[in-house]
N, CA, C and O atoms as a DFTB+ gen file, in Angstrom:
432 C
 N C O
     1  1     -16.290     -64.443      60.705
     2  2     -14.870     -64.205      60.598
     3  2     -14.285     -63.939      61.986
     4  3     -14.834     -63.239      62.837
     5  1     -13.267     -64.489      62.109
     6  2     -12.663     -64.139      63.315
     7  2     -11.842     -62.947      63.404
     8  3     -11.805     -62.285      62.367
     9  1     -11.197     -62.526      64.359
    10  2     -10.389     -61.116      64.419
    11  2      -8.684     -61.867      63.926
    12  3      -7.819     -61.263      63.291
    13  1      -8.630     -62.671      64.215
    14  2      -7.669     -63.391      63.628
    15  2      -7.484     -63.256      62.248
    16  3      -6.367     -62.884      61.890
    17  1      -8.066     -63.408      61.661
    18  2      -8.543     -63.457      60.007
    19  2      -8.770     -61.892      59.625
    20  3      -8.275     -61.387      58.618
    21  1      -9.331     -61.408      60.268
    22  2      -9.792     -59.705      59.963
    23  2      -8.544     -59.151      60.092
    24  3      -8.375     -58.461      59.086
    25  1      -7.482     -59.087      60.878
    26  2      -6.058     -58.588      61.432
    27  2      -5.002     -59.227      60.159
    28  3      -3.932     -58.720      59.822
    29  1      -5.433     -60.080      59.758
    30  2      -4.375     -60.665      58.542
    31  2      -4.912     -59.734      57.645
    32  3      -4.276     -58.690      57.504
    33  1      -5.871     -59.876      57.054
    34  2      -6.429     -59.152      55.797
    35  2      -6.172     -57.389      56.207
    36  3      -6.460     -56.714      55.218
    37  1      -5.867     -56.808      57.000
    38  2      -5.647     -55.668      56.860
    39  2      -4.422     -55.597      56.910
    40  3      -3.847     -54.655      56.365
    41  1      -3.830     -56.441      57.482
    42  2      -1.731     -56.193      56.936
    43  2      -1.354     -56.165      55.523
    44  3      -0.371     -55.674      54.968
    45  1      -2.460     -56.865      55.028
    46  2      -2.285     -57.469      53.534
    47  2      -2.832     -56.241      53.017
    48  3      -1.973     -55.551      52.469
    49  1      -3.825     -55.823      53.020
    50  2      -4.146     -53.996      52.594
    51  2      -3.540     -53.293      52.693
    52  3      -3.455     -52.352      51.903
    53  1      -2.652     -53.490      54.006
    54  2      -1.787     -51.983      54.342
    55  2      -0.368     -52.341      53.442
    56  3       0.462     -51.624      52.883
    57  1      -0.485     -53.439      53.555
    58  2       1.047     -53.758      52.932
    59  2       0.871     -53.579      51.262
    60  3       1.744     -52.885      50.741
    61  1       0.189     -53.942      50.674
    62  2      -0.100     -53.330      49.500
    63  2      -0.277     -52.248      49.095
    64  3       0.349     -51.982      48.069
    65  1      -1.257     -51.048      49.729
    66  2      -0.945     -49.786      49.676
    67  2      -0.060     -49.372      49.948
    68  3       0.262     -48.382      49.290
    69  1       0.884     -49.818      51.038
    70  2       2.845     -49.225      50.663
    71  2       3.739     -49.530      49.762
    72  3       4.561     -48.754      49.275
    73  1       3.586     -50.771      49.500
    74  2       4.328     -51.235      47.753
    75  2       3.777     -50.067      46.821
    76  3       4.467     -49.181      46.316
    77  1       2.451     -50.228      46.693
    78  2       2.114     -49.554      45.908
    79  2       2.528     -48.374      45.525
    80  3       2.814     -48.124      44.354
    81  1       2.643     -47.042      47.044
    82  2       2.821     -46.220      47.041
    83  2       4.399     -45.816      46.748
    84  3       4.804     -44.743      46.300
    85  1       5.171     -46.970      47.124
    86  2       6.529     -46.720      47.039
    87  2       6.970     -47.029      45.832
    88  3       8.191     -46.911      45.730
    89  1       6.268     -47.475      44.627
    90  2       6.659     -47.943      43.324
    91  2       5.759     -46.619      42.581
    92  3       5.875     -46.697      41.358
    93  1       5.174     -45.814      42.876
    94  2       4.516     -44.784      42.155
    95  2       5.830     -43.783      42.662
    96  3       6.752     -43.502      41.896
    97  1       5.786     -43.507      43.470
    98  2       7.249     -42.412      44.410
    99  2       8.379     -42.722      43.162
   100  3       8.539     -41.786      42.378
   101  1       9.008     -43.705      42.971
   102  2      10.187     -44.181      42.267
   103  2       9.578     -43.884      40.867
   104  3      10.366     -43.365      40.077
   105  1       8.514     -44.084      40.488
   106  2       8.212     -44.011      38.878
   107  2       8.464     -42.641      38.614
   108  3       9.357     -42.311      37.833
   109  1       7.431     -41.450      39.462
   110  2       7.831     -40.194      39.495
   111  2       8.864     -39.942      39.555
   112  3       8.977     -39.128      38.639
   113  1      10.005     -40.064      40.092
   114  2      11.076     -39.633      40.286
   115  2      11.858     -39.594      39.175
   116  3      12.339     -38.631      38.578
   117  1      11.938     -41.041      38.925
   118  2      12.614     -41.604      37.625
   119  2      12.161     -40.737      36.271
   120  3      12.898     -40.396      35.345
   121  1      10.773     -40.489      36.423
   122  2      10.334     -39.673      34.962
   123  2      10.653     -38.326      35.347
   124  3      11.253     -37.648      34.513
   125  1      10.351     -37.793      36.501
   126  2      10.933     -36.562      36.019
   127  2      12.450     -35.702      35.742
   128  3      12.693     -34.666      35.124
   129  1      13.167     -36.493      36.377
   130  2      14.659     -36.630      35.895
   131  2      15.101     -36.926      34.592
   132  3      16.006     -36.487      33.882
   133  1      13.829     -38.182      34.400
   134  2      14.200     -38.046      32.364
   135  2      13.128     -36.799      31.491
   136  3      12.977     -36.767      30.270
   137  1      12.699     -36.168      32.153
   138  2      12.083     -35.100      31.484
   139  2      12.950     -33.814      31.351
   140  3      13.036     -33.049      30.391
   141  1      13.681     -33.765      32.777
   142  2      14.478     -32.545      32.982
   143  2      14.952     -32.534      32.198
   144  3      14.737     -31.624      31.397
   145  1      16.372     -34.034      31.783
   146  2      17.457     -33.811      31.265
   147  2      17.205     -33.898      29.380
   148  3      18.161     -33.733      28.623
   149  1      15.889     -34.157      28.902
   150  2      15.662     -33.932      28.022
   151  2      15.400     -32.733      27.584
   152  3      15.805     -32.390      26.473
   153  1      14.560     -31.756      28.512
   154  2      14.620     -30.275      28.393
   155  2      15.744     -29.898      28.206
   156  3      16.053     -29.498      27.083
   157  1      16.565     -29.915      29.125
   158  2      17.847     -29.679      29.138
   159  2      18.761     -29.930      27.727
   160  3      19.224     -28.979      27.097
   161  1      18.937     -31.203      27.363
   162  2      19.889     -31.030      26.434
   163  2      18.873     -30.647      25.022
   164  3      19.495     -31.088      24.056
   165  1      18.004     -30.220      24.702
   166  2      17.306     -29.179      23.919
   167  2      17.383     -27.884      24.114
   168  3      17.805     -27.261      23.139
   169  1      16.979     -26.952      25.527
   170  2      16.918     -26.023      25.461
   171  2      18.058     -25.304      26.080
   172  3      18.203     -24.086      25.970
   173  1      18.774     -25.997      26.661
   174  2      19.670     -25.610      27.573
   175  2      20.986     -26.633      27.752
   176  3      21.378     -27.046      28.843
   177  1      21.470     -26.894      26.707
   178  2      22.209     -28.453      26.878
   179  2      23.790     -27.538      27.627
   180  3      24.069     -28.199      28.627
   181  1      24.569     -26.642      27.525
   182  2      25.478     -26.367      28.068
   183  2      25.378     -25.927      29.615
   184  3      25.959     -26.584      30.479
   185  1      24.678     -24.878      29.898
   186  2      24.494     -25.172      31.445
   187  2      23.645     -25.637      32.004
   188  3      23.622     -25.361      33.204
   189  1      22.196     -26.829      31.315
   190  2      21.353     -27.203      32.128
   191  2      21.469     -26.943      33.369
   192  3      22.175     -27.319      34.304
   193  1      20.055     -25.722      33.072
   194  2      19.502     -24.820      34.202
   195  2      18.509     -25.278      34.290
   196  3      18.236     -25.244      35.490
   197  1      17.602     -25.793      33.672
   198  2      16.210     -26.131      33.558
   199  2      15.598     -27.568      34.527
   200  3      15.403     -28.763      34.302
   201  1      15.459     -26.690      35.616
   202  2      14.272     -28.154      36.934
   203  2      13.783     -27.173      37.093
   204  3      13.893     -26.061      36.577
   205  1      12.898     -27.814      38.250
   206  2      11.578     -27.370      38.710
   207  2      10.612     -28.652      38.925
   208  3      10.867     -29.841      38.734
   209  1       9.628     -28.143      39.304
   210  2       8.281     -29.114      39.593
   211  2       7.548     -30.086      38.520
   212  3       6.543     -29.711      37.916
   213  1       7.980     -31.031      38.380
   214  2       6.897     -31.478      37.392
   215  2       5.565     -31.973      37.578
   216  3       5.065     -32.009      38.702
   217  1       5.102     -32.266      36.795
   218  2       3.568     -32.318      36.639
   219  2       3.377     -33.551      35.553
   220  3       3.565     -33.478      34.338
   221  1       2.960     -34.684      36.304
   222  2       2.738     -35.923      35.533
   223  2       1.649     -35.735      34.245
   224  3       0.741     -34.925      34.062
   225  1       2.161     -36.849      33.452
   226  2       0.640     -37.103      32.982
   227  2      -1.081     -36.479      33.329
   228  3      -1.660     -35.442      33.004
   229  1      -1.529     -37.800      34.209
   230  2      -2.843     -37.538      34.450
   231  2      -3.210     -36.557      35.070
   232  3      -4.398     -36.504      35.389
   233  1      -2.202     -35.341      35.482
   234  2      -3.142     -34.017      36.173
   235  2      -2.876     -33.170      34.734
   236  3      -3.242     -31.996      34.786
   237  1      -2.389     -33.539      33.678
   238  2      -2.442     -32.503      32.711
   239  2      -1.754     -33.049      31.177
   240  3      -1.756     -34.214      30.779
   241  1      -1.223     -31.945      30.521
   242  2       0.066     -32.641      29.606
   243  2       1.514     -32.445      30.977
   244  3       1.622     -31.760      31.993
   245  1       2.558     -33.634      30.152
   246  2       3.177     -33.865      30.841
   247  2       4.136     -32.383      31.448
   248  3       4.655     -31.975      30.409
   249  1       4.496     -31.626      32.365
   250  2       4.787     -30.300      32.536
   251  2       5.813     -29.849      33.143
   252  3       5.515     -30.009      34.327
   253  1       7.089     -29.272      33.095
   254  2       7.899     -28.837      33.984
   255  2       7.576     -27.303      34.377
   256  3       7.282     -26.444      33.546
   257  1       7.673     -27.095      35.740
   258  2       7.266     -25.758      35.854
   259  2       8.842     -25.021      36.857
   260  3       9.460     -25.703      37.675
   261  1       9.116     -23.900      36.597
   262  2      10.284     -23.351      37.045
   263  2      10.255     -21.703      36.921
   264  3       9.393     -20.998      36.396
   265  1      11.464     -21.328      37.570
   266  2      11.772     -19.745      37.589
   267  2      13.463     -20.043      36.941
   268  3      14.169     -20.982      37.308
   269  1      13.778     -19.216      36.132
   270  2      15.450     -18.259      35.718
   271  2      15.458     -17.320      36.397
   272  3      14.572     -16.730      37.015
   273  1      16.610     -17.158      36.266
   274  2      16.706     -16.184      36.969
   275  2      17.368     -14.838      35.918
   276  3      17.749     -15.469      34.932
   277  1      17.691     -13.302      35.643
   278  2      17.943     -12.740      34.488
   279  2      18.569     -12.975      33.428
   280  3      18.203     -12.846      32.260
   281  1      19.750     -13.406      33.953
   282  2      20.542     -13.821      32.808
   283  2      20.571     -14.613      32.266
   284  3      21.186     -14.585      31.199
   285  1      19.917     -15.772      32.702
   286  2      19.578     -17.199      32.143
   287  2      18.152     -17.261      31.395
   288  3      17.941     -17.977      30.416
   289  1      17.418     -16.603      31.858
   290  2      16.219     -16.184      30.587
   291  2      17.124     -15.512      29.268
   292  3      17.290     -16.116      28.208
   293  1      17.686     -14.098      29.572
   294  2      17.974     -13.711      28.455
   295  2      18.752     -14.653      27.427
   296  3      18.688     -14.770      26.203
   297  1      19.531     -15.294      28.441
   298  2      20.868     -16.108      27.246
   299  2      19.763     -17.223      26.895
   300  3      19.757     -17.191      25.664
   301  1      19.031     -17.981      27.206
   302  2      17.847     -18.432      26.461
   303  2      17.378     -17.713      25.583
   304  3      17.857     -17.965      24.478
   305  1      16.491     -16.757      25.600
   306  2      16.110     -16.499      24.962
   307  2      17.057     -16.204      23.661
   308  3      16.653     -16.760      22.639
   309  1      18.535     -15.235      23.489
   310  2      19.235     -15.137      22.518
   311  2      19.471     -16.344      21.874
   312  3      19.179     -16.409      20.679
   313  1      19.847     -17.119      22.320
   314  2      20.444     -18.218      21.854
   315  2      18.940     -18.988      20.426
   316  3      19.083     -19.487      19.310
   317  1      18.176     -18.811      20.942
   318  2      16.838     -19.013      20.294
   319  2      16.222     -18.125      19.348
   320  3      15.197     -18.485      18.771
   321  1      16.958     -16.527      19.036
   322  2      16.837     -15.508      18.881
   323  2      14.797     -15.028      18.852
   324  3      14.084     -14.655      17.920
   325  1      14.509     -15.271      20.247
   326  2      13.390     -15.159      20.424
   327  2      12.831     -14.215      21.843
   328  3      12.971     -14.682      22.974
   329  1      12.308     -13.097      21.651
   330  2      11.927     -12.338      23.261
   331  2      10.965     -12.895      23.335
   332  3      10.642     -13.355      24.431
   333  1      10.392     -13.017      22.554
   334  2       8.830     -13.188      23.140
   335  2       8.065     -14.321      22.417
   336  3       8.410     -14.736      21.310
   337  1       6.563     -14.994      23.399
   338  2       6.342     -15.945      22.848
   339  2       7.171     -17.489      23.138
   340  3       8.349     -17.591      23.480
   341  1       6.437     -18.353      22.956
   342  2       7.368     -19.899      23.300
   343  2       8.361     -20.171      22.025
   344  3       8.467     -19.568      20.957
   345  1       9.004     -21.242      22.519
   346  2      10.103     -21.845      22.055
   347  2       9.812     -23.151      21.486
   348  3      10.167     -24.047      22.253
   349  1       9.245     -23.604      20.314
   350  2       9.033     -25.060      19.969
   351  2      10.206     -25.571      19.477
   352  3      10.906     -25.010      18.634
   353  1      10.456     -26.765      20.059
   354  2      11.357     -27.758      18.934
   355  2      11.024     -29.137      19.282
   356  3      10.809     -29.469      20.448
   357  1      10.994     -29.667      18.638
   358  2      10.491     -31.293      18.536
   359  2       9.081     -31.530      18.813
   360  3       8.133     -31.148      18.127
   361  1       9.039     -32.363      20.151
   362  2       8.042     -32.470      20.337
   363  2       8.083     -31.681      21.611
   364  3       7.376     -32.426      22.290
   365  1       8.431     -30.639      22.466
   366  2       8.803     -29.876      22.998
   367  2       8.070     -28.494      22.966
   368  3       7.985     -28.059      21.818
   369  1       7.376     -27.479      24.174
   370  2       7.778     -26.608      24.290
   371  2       7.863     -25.042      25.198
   372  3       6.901     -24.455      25.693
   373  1       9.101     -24.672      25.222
   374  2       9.589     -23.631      26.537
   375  2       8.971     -22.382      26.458
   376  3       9.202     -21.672      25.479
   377  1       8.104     -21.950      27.482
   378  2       7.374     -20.719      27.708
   379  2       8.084     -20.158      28.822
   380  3       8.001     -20.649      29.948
   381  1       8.928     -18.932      28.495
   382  2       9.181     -18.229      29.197
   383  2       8.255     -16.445      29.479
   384  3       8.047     -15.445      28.793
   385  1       8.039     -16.771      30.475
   386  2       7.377     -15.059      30.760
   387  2       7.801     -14.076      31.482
   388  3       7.982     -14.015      32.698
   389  1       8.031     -12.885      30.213
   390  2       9.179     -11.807      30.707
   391  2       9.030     -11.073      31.743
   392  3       9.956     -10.426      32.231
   393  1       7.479     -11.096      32.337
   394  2       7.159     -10.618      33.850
   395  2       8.236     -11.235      34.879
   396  3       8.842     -10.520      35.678
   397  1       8.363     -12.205      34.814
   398  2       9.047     -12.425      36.483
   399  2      10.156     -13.882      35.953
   400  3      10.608     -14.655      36.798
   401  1      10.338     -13.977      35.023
   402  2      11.288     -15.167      34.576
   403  2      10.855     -16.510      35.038
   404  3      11.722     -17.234      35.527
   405  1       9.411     -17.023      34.937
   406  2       8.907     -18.206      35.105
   407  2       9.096     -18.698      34.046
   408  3       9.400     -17.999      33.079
   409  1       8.955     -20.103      33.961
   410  2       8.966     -20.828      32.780
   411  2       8.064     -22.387      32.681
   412  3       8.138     -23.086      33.691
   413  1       7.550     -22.719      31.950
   414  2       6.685     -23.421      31.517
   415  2       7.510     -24.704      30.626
   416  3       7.852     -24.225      29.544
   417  1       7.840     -25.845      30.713
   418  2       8.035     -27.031      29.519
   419  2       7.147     -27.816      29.303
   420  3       7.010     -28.718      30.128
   421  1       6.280     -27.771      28.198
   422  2       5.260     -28.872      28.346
   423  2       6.106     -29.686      27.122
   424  3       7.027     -29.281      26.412
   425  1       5.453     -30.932      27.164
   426  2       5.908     -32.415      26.484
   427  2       4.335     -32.847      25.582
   428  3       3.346     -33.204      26.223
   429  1       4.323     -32.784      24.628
   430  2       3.439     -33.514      23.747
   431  2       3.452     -35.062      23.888
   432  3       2.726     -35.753      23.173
């Protein structure tokens, strides 16, 4: 093989691992924006408060992870008439923990 030939075939590697990488970037993005706003208009549809970090698929079930802040836990929680313990609805569900106002959405 020449270096000629060796220098093509690695543009063609590199250039594929950046498509690649830049069409996984956009997939994430795209899903977790439709995860938020599904949390959202379930648990929180008037002031969707609910982002944070998500957590794809293959490192787990699908996951939003976040903090409230006081008053937005509590009015969650009332609205749900629930202190303690998660929040199921659908296929949905919101773990809030009254230690420090973290919160948990996992997706079935």
């Amino acid at each position: 093989m020449s270096k000629k030939h060796i220098k093509k075939k690695t543009y063609v590697v590199i250039l594929a691992v950046l498509v690649l990488t830049i069409l996984l970037m956009m997939g994430y993005k795209w899903r977790k924006s439709y995860q938020i706003d599904r949390a959202n208009s379930v648990f929180d549809p008037k002031e969707k408060t609910i982002s944070g970090a998500y957590i794809p698929w293959p490192l787990g079930r699908p996951s939003i992870l976040g903090r409230f802040d006081n008053k937005t836990a509590t009015r969650i929680r009332k609205s749900f008439n629930c202190e303690y313990g998660s929040i199921k609805k659908g296929n949905m569900e919101l773990i809030i923990h009254a230690s420090d106002n973290t919160f948990f959405v996992h997706f079935k």
